[in-house]
N, C-alpha and C positions, 0 to 999 in steps of 0.2 A: 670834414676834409673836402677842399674841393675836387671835385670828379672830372674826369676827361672831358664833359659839355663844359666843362667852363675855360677847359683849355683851348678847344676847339668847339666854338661856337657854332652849332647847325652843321658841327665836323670838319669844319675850317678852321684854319689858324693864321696868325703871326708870329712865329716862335723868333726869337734871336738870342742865339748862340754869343756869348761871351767870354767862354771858356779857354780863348787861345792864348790866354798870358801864360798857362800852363806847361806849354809843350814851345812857346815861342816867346821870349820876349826882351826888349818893347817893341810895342804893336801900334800902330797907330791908331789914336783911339779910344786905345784900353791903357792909358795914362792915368786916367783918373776915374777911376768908379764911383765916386760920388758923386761928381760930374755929371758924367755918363747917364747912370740909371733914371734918374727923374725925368731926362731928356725921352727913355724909349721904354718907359713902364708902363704905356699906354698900348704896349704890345699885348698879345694875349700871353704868352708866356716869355721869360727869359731864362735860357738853357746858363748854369753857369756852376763851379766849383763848388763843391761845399763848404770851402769857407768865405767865400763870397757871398753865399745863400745864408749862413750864420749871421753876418756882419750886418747884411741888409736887408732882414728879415721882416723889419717895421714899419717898409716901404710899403707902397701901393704894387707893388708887383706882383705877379704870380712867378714864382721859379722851379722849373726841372732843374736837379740836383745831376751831372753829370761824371759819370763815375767811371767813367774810363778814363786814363793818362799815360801819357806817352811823351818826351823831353827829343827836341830837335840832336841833344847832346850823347844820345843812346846808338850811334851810328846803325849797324845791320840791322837792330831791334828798334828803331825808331819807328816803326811803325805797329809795334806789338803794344796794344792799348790794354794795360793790368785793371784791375779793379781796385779802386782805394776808397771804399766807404762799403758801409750797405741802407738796403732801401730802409730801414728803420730809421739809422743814424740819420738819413737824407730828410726824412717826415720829420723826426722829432728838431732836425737843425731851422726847419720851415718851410722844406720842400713841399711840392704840391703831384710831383712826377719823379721820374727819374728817367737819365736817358744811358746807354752804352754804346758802345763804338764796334763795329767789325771792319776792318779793312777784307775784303773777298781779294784773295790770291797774293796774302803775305804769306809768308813762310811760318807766319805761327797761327795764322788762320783759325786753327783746330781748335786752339786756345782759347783765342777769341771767344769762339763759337760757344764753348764751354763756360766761358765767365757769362754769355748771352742769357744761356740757359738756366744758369745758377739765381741770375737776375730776376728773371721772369718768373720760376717758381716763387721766390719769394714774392714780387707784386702780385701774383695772383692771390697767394694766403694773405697779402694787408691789403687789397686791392686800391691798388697804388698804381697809376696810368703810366705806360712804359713805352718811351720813345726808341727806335731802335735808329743808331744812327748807321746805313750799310754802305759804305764806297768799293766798288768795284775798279779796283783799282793797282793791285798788287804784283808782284814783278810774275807769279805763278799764274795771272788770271787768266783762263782759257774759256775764251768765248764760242758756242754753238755758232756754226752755222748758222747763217741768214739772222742770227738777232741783231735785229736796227737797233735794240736798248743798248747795245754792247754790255750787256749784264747788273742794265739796271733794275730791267722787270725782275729777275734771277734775284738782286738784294732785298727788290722790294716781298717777292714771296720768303726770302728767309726770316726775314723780321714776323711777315704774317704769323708763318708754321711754326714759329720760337714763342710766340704768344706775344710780340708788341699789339699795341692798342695805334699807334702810328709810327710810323716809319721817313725818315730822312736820306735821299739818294739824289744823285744826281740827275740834271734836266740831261735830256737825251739830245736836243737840236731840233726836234719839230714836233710839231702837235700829233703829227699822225701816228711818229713813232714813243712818243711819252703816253699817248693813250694805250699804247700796248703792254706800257709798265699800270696804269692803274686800272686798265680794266684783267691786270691780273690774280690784285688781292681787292678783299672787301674793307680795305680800314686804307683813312686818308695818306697822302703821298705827299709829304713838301718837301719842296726842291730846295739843292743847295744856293750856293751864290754863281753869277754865272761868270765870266769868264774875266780876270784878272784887267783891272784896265778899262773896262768898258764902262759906257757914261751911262748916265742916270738914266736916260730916255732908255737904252737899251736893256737894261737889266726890269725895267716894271714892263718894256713889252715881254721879258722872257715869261716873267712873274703873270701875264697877262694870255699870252698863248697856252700855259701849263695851267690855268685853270679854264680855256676851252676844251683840254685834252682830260676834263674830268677830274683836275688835280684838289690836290686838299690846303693850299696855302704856300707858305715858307717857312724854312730853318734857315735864315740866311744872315751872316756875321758881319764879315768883313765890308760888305756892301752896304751895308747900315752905318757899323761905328765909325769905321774910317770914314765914310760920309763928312761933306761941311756943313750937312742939314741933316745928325741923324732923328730928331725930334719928325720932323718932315717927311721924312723917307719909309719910318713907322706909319704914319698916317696916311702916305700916298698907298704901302703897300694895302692897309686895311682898307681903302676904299676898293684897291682892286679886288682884293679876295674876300671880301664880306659884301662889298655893295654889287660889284661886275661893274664898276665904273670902267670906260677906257682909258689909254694911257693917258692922251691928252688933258682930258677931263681933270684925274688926280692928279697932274704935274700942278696943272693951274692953280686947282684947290690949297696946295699944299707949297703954291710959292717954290717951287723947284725949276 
């Protein structure tokens, strides 16, 4: 089976996330998965449904089976992410991971937390690499005093203490204050996508400042697929977060 080093190379990654036809669709993008995949399976891992992980299991990819779901259609519970598989089903469909979802400060939080947990016992008895995905973000989230993370460092130790091997949260805005979220836990931190709208240049310096601040890579979806170059934007990400290229540098390389 392959082990978290191949997920995260020397602990670094390029994950992308393709799981939103799930909970949203259509997506820009995630039109065509056959498409798609060949274009960014040069990723180190691709986060995506398990039936997606069945279908194209014969690829060149490596895939986290993601096992949290939640429908844009579920109005006050839309954000309450159930579990629909488990980690065996995930291995034996051709997963290589698995990932779950907590929204911090929904209203069913608790739940969440619970489906976390249930997860994680199980990867540890297959020992199966568990990405935890944590958004701080919930209508309930109540943030400490003085934290600049605004409670990302706070997701990122929940994933730690719940026993993920990596964790997925948000960039915080600056180097000074996203080092405070990874020099909280000892297992890598990729950021999500950054801000809705923003050009390319902008999003590999975000990608580019979060691993000054000691980060571990990306989980990042819609900045990829939606992409007009997601083949491209794969490539430019792994020069930043495996080589420390600058941003310039991998724009050029990578034809962006």
């Amino acid at each position: 089976m392959t082990g978290i080093g191949d997920l995260l190379p020397n602990g670094r990654g390029v994950w992308i996330p393709i799981d939103h036809g799930v909970s949203d669709f259509p997506v820009k993008g995630l039109e065509n998965l056959s498409e798609l995949i060949p274009k960014i399976s040069h990723a180190d891992a691709i986060v995506a449904q398990k039936g997606v992980v069945s279908h194209y299991s014969e690829t060149d990819a490596n895939f986290v089976a993601h096992l949290s779901v939640s429908t844009r259609h579920a109005g006050k519970q839309s954000s309450d992410k159930v579990l629909v598989g488990t980690v065996q089903e995930a291995i034996d469909r051709g997963a290589k991971g698995v990932s779950v979802q907590v929204n911090m400060g929904s209203p069913t939080e608790a739940d969440m937390i619970e489906r976390l947990g249930i997860i994680s016992s199980d990867t540890n008895y297959l020992d199966v690499p568990l990405l935890g995905m944590i958004y701080p973000r919930g209508e309930n989230l109540s943030i400490m005093d003085g934290d600049v993370t605004e409670g990302a460092a706070h997701a990122a130790r929940l994933a730690f203490e719940l026993g993920c091997q990596v964790v997925k949260t948000k960039w915080t805005g600056s180097i000074e204050s996203f080092r405070k979220v990874t020099n909280s836990v000892p297992i890598p931190v990729l950021i999500a996508g950054g801000p809705a709208g923003s050009s390319t240049e902008d999003i590999l310096q975000i990608v580019y400042d979060s691993m000054q601040a000691g980060g571990g890579g990306v989980c990042m979806g819609r900045q990829v697929f939606s992409h007009e170059n997601p083949e491209s934007m794969v490539s430019a990400l792994k020069m930043i977060v495996h080589n420390g290229s600058e941003v310039s540098e991998a724009m050029k390389k990578c034809g962006l």
